[in-house]
C-alpha positions in Angstrom: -23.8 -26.3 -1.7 -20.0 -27.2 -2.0 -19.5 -24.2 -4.7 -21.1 -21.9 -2.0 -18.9 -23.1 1.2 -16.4 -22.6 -1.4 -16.8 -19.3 -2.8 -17.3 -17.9 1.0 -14.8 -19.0 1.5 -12.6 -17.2 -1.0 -14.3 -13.9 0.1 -13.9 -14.3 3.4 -10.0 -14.7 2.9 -9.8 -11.9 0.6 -11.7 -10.1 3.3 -8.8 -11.0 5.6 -6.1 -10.5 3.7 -7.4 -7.0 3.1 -8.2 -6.2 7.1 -4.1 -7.4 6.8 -3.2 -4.8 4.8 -5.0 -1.8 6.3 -3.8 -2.7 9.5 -0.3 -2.6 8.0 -1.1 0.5 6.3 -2.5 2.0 9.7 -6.2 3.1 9.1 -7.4 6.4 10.8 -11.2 6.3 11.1 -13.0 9.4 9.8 -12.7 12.8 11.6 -16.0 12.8 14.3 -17.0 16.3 15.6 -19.5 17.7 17.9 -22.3 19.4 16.5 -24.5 21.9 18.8 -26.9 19.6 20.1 -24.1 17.2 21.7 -24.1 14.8 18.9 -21.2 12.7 17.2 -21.0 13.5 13.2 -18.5 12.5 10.9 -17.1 14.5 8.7 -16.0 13.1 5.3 -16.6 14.5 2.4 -16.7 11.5 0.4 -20.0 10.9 2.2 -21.8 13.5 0.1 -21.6 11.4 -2.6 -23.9 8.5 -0.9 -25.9 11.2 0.7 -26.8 12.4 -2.8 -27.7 8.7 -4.2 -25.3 8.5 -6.7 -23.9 5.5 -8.3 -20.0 4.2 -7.1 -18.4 2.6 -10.3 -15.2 0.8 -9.8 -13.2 3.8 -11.8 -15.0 5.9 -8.8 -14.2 3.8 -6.1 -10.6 3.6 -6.6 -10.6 7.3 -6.8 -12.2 7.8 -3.3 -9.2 5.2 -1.6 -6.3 6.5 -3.5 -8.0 10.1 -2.3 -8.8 9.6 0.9 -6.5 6.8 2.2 -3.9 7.7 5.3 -1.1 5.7 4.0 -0.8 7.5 0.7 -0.6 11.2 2.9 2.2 9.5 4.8 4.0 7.9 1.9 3.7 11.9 0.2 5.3 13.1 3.2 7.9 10.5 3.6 8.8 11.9 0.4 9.2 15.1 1.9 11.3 13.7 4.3 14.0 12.4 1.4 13.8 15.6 0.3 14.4 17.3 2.9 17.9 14.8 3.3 18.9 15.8 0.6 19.0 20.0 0.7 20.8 18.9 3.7 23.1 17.2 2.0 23.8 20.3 -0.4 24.8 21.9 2.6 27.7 20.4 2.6 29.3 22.0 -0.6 28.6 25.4 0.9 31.3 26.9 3.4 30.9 26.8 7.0 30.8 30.8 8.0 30.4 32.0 12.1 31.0 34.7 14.7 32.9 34.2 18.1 33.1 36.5 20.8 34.9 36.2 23.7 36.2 37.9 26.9 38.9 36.7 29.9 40.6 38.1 32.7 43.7 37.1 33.5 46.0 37.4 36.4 48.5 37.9 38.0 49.8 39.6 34.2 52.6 38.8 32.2 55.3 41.1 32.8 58.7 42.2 32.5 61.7 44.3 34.6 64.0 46.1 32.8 66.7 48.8 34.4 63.8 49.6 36.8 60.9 49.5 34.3 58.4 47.2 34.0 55.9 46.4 30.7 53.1 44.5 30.9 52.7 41.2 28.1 49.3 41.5 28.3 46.1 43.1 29.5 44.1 41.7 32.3 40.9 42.4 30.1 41.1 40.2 27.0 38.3 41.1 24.6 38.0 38.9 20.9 35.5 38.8 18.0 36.3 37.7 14.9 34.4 36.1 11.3 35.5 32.7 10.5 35.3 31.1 6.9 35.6 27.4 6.6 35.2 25.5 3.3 36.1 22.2 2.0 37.6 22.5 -1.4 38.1 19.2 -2.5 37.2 15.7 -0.6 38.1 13.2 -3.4 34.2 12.5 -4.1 32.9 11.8 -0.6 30.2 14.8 -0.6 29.3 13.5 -4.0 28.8 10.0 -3.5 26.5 10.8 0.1 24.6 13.1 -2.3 24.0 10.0 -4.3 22.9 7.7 -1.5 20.3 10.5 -0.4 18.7 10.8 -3.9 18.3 7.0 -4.0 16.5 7.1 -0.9 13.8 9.8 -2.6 13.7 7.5 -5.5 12.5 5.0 -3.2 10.3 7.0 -1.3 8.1 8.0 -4.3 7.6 4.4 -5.9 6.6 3.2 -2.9 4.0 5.9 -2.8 3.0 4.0 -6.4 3.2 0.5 -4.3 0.5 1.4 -2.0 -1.6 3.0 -4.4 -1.2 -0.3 -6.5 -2.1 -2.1 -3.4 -4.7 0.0 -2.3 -6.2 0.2 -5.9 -6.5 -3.9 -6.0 -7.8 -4.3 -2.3 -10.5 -2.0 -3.7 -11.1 -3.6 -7.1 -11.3 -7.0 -4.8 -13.6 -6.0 -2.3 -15.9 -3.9 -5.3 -16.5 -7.0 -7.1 -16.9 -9.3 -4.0 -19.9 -7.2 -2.8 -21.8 -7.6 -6.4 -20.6 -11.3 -6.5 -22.6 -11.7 -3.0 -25.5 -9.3 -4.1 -26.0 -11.4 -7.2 -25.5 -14.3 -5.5 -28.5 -13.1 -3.0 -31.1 -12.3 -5.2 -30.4 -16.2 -6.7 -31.2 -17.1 -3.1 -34.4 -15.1 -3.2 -35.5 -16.6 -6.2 -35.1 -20.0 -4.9 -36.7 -19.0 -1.6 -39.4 -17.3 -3.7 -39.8 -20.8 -5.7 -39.9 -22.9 -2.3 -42.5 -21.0 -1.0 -45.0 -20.6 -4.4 -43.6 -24.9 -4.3 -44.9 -25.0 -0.8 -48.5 -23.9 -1.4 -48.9 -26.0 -4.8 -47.9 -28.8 -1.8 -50.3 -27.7 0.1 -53.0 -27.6 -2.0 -52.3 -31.4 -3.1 -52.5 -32.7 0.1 -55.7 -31.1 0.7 -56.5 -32.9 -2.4 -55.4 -36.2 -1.4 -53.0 -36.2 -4.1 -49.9 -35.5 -1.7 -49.0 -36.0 1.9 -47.4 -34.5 5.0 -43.9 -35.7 4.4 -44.0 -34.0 1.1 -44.2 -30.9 2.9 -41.8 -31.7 5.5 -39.3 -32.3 2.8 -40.5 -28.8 1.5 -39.8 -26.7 4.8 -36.8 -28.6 5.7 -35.1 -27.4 2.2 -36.4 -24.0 2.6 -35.0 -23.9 6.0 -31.8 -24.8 4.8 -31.9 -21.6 1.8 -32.7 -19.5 4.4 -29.6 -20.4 6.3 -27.7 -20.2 3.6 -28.9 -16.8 2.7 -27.9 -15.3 6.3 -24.7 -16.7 5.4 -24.6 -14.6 2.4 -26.1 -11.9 3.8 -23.1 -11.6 6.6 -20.5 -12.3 4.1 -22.2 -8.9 2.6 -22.0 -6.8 5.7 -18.4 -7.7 6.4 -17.5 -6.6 3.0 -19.3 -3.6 2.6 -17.4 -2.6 5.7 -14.0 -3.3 3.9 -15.5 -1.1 1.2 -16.6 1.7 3.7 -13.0 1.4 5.2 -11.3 1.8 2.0 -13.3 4.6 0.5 -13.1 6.7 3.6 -16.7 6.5 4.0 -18.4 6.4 8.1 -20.5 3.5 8.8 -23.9 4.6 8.4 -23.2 5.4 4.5 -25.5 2.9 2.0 -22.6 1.3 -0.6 -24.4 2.1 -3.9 -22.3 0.2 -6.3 -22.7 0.1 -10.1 -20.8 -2.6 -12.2 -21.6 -6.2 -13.2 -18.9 -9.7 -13.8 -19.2 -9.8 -17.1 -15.9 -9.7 -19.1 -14.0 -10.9 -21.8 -10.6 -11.6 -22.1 -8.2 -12.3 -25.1 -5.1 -15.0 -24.9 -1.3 -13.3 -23.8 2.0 -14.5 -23.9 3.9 -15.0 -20.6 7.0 -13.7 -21.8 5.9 -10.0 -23.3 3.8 -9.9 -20.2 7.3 -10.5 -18.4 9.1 -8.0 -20.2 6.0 -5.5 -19.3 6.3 -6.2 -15.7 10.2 -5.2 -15.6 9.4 -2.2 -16.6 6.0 -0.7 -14.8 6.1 -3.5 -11.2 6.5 -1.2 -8.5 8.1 -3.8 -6.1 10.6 -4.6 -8.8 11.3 -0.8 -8.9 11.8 -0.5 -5.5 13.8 -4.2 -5.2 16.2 -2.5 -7.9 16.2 0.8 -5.8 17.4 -0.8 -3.1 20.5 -2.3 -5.1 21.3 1.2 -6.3 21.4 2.4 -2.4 23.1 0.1 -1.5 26.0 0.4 -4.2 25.8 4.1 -3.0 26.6 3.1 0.3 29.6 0.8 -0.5 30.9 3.6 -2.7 30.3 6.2 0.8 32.2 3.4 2.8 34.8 2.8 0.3 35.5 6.8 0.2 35.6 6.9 3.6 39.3 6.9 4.2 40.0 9.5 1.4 42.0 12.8 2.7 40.1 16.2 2.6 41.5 19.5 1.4 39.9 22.7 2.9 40.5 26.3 3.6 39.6 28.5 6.7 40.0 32.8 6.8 39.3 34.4 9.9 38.8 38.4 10.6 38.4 40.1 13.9 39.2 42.7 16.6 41.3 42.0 19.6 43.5 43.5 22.1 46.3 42.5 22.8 48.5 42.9 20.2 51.4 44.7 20.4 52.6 47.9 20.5 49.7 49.2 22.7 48.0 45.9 23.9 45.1 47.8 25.3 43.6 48.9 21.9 41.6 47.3 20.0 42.7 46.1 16.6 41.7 44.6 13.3 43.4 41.4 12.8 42.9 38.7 10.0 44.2 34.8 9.6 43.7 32.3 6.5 45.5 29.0 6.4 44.9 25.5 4.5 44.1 22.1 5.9 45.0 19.0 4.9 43.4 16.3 6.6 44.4 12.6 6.1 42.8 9.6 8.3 45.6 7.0 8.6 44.0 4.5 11.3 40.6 3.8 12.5 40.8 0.6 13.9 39.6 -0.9 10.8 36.0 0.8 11.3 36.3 1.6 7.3 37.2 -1.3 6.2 34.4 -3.5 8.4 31.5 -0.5 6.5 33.0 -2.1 3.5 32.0 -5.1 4.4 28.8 -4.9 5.7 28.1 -2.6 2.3 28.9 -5.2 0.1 26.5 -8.2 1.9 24.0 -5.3 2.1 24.5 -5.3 -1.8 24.2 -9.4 -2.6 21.2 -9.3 0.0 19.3 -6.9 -2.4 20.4 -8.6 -5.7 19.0 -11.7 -3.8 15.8 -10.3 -3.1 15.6 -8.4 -6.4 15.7 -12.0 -7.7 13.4 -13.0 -5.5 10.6 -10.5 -6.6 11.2 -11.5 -10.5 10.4 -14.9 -9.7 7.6 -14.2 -7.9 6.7 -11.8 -10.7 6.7 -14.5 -13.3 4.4 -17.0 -10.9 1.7 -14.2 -10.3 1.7 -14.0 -14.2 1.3 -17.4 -15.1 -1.0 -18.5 -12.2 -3.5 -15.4 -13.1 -3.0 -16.9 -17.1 -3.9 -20.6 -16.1 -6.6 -19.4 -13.9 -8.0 -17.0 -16.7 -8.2 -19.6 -19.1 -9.9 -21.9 -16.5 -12.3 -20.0 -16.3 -13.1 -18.8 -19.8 -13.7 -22.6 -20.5 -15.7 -23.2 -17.4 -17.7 -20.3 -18.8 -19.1 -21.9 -21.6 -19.9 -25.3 -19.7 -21.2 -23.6 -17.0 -23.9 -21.4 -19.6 -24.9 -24.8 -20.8 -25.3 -26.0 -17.6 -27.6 -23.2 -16.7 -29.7 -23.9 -19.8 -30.4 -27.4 -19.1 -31.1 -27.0 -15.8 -34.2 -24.4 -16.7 -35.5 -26.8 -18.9 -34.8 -29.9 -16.6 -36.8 -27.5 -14.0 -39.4 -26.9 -16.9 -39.9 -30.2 -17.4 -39.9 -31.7 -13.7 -42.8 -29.2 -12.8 -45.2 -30.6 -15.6 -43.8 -34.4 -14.7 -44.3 -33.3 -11.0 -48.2 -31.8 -11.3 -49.0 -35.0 -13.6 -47.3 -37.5 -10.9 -44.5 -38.7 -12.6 -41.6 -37.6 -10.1 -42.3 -37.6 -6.4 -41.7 -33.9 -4.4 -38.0 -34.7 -3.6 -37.3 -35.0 -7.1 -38.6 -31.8 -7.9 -36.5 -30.2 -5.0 -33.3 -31.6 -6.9 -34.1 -30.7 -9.7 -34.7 -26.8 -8.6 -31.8 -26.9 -6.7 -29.5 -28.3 -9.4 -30.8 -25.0 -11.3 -29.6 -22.9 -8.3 -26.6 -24.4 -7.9 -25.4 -23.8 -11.5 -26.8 -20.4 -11.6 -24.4 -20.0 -8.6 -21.5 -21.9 -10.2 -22.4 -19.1 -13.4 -21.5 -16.3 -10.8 -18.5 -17.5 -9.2 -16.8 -18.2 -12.4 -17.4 -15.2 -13.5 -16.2 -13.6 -10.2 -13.0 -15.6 -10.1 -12.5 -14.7 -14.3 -12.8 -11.1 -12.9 -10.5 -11.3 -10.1 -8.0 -13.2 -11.7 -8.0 -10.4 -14.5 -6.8 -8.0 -12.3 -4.6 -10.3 -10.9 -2.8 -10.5 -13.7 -3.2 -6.4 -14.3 -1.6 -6.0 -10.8 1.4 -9.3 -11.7 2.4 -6.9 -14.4 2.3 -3.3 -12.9 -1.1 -2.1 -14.8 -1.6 1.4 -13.0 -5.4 1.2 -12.7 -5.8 4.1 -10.5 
C-alpha cells in the first residue's frame, strides 16, 4: 500500500510540474469551428490518427508535441524577429539617400538703392528641391560591433527553440510512460479484484458448509472494498494524465490515447565524467547560458565604442532660385562636404554603459556556472538512481516469484485448514504488492533513463 501512495504520488507531481510548464509555455486549445448544424468541432489534424485506431509509440508521440505545440511556432518566429534586427542593422552600412522640397515667401525683400536704382537680394517666392547623399565612411568599429550583438541575439533565439523542444520532448516521454505505468498498474488491481471475488465465493461456499464463518467473509469484503478504492485512485491518476497527454499531442478531449510501448529496458554502466564532457557540448541551457556571455561581451564592446568619433560624407544636388545673377530662375546647384563628428562629454552616460556591461558580463559567467553545476547533479543523481534500480530489479523479480508460490501454497494450506482466511488475504496481497513494486521500479528505471538522456542534451525528438 505504501509503494502505491508512493508511486501516485510521484505521478501526480510529474503531472504538476508538467501543467507548470505548459502554462509557462502558454497552451492554445485546439481550433473549434462551427459545422452546419450549430455544432462545436475541433479541428486537429492529429486527431485523425486516433480516429483511425492506430497505435501512438513514444517515437510518435514526441512527433505530434514538437509538431503541433504553440511554443515551438513562437520560438520559430522569435527567430524571425532576430533576424529581422539584424537586416536592420545592415542598414546601417548603406548611405542615407532623400528628397526635400520646399517653398517660402518672404517679405518685405531684401533690397538695395543705388544712384536711383534699386535691385532686389531675393525673390519673394523661394522655391528648393534637391537629392541629399549621406554616408558614414568610417565609425572606428561601432556598426560592426552592434552587428555582432544582434547576431548573438539570433544565436540565442534558435537554441532556445532546441530548449523547448528538449522540454517539450521529456514532458512527453514522462507523461507516455506514466499512463502505461498506471494502466499496468490497473490491470494488477483487476486481477486482485478478480481473485477477491472468485476468494469470496470459495468463502461462501464454506460457510454454507460449516467449515467457515461470517467474519471470514467480512474480512473478505472489507479487503475488496479497500482494492476497489484503490483502483478509483488509479483510475483518476489515469484520466488526469491522459489529459496531460491530450494537451501535449495537440489532441481535443474526446480522442481515446492509444498508446503502444511497455517499461522494459536495459541499461549499461557510464562514467560521469565523459557524460560531462557530452553535456558541454549538446545541453541546450548550457548553450544558451554561454550565449548570453557572448552578448553580453558584445554589449560591453558596443558601450566601450561608444565614445569613438565618426567620419562621414554628405553630397547634395538640386534646383533653386535664388541665385545670382537672375534670382528668379531656377538653377541646378550641387554641395558635398565631410563630417567629422567627435563626442567629448556626455555626462559620463558612456562610461556608466560600461559599467553596467561589465556586471551584465560576471552575472552570466555566474549563471553559466550555475547551469554546469547543475548539469553535473542531474547526471549523477539519474546514475545513482539508475543503478538503484537495476539492483532493485533483480530483488524485486525474486520477490514476485516467491510470492506466487507463497500464494500457491497458502491456497492448498487454506482449503485443507491450515491458515485461517486472513492469512490467505496477506499472502495474496503480498503478491500484489510486489507485482506493483515490479512496475514502479521499472517505471522509475525508465524515467530516470531519460533523465539522464535529457542531464546530457540527448536530442530525442
Amino acid at each position: 500500500m505504501k509503494n502505491i501512495v508512493l508511486t501516485l504520488m510521484i505521478v501526480s507531481l510529474t503531472s504538476l510540474y508538467i501543467n507548470a510548464q505548459q502554462q509557462q509555455m502558454k497552451i492554445s486549445p485546439p481550433k473549434e469551428v462551427v459545422d452546419k448544424n450549430g455544432n462545436l468541432q475541433m479541428v486537429n489534424l492529429q486527431s485523425k490518427i486516433l480516429h483511425q485506431g492506430n497505435e501512438i509509440d513514444l517515437k510518435k508521440a514526441i512527433e505530434m508535441t514538437i509538431q503541433s505545440y504553440p511554443a515551438i511556432k513562437q520560438a520559430e518566429e522569435l527567430v524571425g524577429v532576430a533576424e529581422a534586427r539584424i537586416n536592420q542593422q545592415n542598414t546601417t552600412y548603406s548611405p542615407n539617400i532623400d528628397v526635400t522640397a520646399s517653398y517660402t515667401r518672404i517679405s518685405p525683400i531684401p533690397e538695395f538703392t543705388f544712384g536711383g536704382l534699386s535691385a532686389a537680394l531675393a525673390p519673394a517666392n523661394n522655391y528648393d528641391a534637391h537629392l541629399s547623399l549621406q554616408h558614414t565612411v568610417y565609425d572606428f568599429g561601432k556598426r560592426n560591433a552592434q552587428s555582432e550583438l544582434v547576431r548573438s541575439y539570433k544565436t540565442s533565439a534558435v537554441d532556445n527553440i532546441d530548449l523547448l523542444k528538449s522540454n517539450l520532448a521529456f514532458q512527453t516521454i514522462q507523461t507516455f510512460y506514466s499512463v502505461l505505468f498506471l494502466r499496468q498498474s490497473l490491470q494488477v488491481k483487476d486481477e486482485q479484484i478478480d481473485n477477491l471475488n472468485k476468494h469470496m465465493q470459495v468463502t461462501q461456499a464454506r460457510i454454507q458448509s460449516g467449515s467457515a464463518t461470517d467474519f471470514d467473509l467480512s474480512t473478505t469484503q472489507v479487503r475488496l472494498a479497500s482494492v476497489e478504492n484503490q483502483r478509483i485512485d488509479i483510475e483518476n491518476e489515469i484520466r488526469k494524465q491522459e489529459v496531460n497527454l491530450r494537451s501535449l499531442l495537440g489532441l481535443p478531449s474526446s480522442s481515446e490515447v492509444n498508446l503502444k510501448g511497455d517499461l522494459q529496458y536495459s541499461f549499461s554502466a557510464v562514467n560521469a565524467d565523459s557524460l560531462m564532457k557530452i553535456a558541454s557540448v549538446q545541453r541546450s541551457e548550457l548553450k544558451l547560458a554561454k550565449d548570453s556571455e557572448i552578448s553580453a561581451e558584445k554589449m560591453k564592446q558596443t558601450s566601450h565604442l561608444s565614445d569613438m568619433p565618426s567620419l562621414g560624407v554628405g553630397l547634395s544636388y538640386g534646383i533653386k532660385n535664388g541665385l545670382e545673377p537672375n534670382i528668379d530662375a531656377l538653377r541646378g546647384n550641387w554641395a558635398a562636404g565631410v563630417l567629422f563628428h567627435y563626442p567629448i562629454y556626455n555626462g559620463q552616460r558612456s562610461r556608466t554603459m560600461e559599467e553596467e556591461s561589465e556586471a551584465n558580463l560576471l552575472a552570466a559567467q555566474a549563471h553559466t556556472s550555475e547551469v554546469e553545476l547543475s548539469i553535473r547533479t542531474e547526471i549523477n543523481r539519474a546514475i545513482s538512481d539508475i543503478a538503484a534500480a537495476q539492483n532493485q530489479i533483480q530483488t524485486v523479480k525474486v520477490q514476485v516469484e516467491h510470492a506466487k508460490k507463497a500464494l500457491q501454497r497458502a491456497e492448498l494450506q487454506y482449503r485443507d485448514g491450515i491458515i485461517s482466511n486472513l492469512d490467505l488475504l496477506d499472502v495474496q496481497t503480498g503478491l500484489t504488492e510486489a507485482q506493483l513494486s515490479e512496475l514502479q521500479i521499472a517505471y522509475r528505471n525508465l524515467v530516470s533513463f531519460y533523465q539522464l538522456k535529457k542531464a546530457v542534451g540527448d536530442k530525442v525528438w
